[in-house]
DOLUM-941943 format. One record per residue: x, y, z of N, C-alpha, C in turn; residue in one letter. Coordinates in pm, whole numbers, plus 50000, padded with zeros to 5 digits. Atoms other than C-alpha are relative to their C-alpha. Layout:
! DOLUM-941943
XYZXYZXYZA/...
***
This chain:
! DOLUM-941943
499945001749858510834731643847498844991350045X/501115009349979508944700943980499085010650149X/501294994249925505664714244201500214988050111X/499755007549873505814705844550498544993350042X/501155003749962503224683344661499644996850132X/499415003849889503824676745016500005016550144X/499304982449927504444707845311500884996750073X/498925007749934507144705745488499754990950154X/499545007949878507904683445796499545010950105X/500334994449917507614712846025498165003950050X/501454998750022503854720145902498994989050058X/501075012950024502404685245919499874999350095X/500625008249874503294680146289499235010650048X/500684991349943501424716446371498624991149996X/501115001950010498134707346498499095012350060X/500814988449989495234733846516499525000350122X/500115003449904494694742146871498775002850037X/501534999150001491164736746956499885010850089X/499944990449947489614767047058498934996350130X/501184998349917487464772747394498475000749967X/501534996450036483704773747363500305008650109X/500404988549930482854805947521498624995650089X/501664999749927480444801047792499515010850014X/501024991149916477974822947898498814997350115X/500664995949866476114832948212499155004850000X/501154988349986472674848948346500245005450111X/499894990149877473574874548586498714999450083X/501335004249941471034868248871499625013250089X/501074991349995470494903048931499895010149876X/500094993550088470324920148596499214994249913X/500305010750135469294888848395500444999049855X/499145003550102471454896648115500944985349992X/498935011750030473124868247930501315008149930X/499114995050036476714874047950501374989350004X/498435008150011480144863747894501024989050143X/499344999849854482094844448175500525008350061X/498874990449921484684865048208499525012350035X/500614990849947482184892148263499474997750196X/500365004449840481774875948631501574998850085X/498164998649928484734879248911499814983950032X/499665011949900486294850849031500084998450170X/499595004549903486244838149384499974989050040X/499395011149941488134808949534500114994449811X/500325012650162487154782649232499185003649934X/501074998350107484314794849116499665017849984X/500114985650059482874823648949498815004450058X/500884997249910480424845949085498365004149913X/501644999350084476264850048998499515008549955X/499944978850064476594888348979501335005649894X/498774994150124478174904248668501295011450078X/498844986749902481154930148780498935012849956X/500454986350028478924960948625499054998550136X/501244998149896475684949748875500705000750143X/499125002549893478294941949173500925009650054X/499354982450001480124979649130498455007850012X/501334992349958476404990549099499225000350123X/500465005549877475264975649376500915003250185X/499414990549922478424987249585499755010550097X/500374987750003477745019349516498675003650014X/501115000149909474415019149657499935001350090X/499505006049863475145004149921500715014350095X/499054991749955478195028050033499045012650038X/500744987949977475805058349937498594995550116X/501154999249908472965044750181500565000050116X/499434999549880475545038150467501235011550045X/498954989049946477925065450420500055004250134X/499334994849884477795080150765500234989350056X/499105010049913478695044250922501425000949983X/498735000650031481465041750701500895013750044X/498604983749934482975079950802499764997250122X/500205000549848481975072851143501054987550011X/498995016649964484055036751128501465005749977X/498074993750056487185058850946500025010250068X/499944989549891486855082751223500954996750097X/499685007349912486915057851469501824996349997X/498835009150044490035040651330501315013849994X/498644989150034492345076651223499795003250208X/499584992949867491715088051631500764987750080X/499115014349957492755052351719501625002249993X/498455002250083496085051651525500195015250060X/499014987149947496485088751618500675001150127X/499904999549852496085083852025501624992249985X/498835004750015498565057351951501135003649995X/498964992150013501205075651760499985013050137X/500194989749863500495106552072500574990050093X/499785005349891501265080152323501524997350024X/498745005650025504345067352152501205012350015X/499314989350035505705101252063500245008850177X/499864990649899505025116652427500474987050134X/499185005149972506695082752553501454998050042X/498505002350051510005087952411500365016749967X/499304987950045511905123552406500894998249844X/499104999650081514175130152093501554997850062X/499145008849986516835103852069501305009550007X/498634994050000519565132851967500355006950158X/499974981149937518965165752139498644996850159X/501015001549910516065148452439498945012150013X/501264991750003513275172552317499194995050011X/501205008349937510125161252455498505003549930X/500954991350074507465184952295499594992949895X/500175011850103505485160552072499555011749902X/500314994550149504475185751827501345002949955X/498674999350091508255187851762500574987949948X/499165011749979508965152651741499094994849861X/500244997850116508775136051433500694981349986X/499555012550042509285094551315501565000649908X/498785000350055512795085451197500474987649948X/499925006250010513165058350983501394992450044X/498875007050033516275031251043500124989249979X/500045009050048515075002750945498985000849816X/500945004150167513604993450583498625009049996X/501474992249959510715021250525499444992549896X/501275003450050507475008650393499205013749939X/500494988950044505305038350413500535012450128X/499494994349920505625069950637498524996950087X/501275006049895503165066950974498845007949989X/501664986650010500895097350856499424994649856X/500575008750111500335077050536499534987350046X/501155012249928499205048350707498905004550099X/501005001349927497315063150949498485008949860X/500854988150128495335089450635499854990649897X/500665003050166495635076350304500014988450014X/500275017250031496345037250320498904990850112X/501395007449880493395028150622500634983150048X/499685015249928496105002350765499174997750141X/500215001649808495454984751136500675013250047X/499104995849893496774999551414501504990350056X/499275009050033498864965651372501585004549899X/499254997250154500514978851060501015014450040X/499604987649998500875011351212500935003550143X/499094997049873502784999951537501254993149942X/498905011450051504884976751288500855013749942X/498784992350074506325009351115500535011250104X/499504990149880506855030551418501024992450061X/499225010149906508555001151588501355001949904X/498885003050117511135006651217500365014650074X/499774984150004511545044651366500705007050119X/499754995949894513325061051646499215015449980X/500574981750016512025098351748500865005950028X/499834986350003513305128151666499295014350012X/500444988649998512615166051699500295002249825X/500164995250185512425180951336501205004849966X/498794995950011515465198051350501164988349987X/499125012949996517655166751449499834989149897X/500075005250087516015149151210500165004549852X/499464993850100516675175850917501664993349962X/498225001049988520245171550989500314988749992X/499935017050020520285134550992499884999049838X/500165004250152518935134250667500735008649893X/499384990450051520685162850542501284993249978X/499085004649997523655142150634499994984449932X/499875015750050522615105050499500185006749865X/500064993150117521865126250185500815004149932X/498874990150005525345141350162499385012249976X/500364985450094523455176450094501795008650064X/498334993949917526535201750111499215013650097X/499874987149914524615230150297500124996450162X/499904999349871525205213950665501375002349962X/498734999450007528675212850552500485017350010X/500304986349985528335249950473499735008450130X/500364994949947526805260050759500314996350121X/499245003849834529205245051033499474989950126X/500465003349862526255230651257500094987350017X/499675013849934526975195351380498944993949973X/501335005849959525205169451278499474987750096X/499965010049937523665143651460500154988249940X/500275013650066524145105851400499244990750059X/500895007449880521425081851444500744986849870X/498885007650077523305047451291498354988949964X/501055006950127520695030751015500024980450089X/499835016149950519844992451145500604989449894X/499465008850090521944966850999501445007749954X/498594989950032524614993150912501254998750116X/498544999649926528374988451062500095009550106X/499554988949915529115006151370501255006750036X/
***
């Protein structure tokens, strides 16, 4: 068997793909020399603080101003709450015209995002954000709104249990 001297055609045109030089950086508040990619990006360029000194530094920070910051997320949840209160003692329940805002309760019918007690608590939207998903919601009393959903849901116990439900008709949905 003659010995191949040659590699094939596919081999020859591979060419070796030159690798990166690794730069490195001096973090200008740690003074470690470090890796690029140990620095965040912003816009185009990269930044002069490593991510460890820049989380350290944070967290300093946060812990020396903590009561601004609970005092600023104070500010902001009674905001968004007055709001929702204003909206809710606005508008009676769309079914059954119950007025009683501690009975009344957001009802999605357009496209839900989040619910409005999750934006105003856990996600720290605007008050922007938080008139954009109320504006997706008609009001209900809790009850009327059980039954609504009880009914988009097919569950079978309204069926069971005779009581009428209400219909509030979904946006975009056929009338």
């Amino acid at each position: 068997m003659p010995r191949r001297t040659q590699a094939p055609a596919r081999q020859q045109a591979r060419q070796p793909v030159p690798r990166r030089r690794m730069t490195t950086r001096r973090c200008r508040c740690c003074g470690e020399l470090k890796a690029e990619r140990a620095f965040e990006r912003a816009d185009q360029y990269r930044r002069r603080v490593c991510r460890k000194c820049r989380r350290d530094n944070g967290r300093v920070y946060y812990r020396a101003n903590k009561p601004r910051y609970r005092a600023a997320n104070a500010r902001r949840i009674a905001a968004a709450q007055s709001l929702v209160a204003a909206r809710l003692s606005a508008s009676p329940c769309v079914t059954c015209g119950e007025a009683d805002i501690v009975c009344l309760e957001f009802h999605h019918v357009a496209e839900k995002e989040f619910t409005v007690s999750e934006l105003i608590f856990a996600r720290r939207r605007s008050l922007a954000a938080v008139t954009k998903e109320m504006d997706r919601c008609v009001v209900m009393c809790g009850n009327c709104h059980r039954r609504s959903t009880a009914a988009l849901g097919r569950w079978t116990l309204h069926r069971v249990s005779g009581v009428p439900v209400p219909t509030v008709p979904m946006m975009g949905a056929p009338t």
